[in-house]
N, C-alpha and C positions, 0 to 999 in steps of 0.2 A: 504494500500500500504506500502510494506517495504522501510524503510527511508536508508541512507546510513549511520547511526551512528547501526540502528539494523543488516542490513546487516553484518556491519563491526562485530561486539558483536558476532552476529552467529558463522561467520566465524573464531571467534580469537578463540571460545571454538572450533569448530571442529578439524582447526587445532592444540591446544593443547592434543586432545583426541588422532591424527590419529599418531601426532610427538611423543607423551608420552610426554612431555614437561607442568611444569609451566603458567599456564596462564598469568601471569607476564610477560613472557620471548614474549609471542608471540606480538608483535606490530609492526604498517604499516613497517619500513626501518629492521627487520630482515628479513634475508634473511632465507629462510626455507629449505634450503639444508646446508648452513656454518652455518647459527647459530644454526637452530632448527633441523640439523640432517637426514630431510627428505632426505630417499634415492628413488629409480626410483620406487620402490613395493610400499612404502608410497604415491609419489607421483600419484602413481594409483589409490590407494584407495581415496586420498584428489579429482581427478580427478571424480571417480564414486560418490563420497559424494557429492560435488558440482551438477552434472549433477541430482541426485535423488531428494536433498532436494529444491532444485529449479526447478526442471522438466524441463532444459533445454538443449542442446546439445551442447556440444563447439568444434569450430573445431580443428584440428588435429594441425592448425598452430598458433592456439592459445596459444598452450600447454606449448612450452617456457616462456609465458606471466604469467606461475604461479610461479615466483620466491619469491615473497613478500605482504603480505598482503594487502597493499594497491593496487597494480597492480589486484592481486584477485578480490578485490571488486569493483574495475574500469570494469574487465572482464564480473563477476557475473551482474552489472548493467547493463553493454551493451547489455547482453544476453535479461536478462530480458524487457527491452525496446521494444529490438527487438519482444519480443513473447506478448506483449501488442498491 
């Protein structure tokens, strides 16, 4: 079972990979639009990356909910949960 510290790990390289950004730079209270850059096509792809590597579906009005890493991985868990 994924733990919320690996979760988190996943998710700070992805989103480094999808922002072009430092892995440094990514942690829980940046915001990934102001600090990391992500514009609405980034946030698409962080969106389909999410839904793939965790096989999950997130709703539409979740989608505001991915501002910040930690919110991410609050989300990612929820889903997850959900589809256990």
């Amino acid at each position: 079972m994924l733990t919320e510290l690996s979760i988190e790990n996943e998710l700070k390289s992805l989103i480094s990979e999808i922002a072009e950004v430092e892995l440094n730079k990514v942690n829980c209270d940046a915001s990934l639009t102001k600090d990391l850059g992500v514009d609405s096509m980034r946030a698409l792809e962080l969106l389909a990356a999410l839904e793939k590597k965790y096989k999950i579906e997130i709703a539409e009005e979740d989608l505001p909910k991915l501002d910040k890493l930690g919110t991410v991985v609050e989300l990612v868990k929820k889903y997850l949960a959900e589809k256990s």
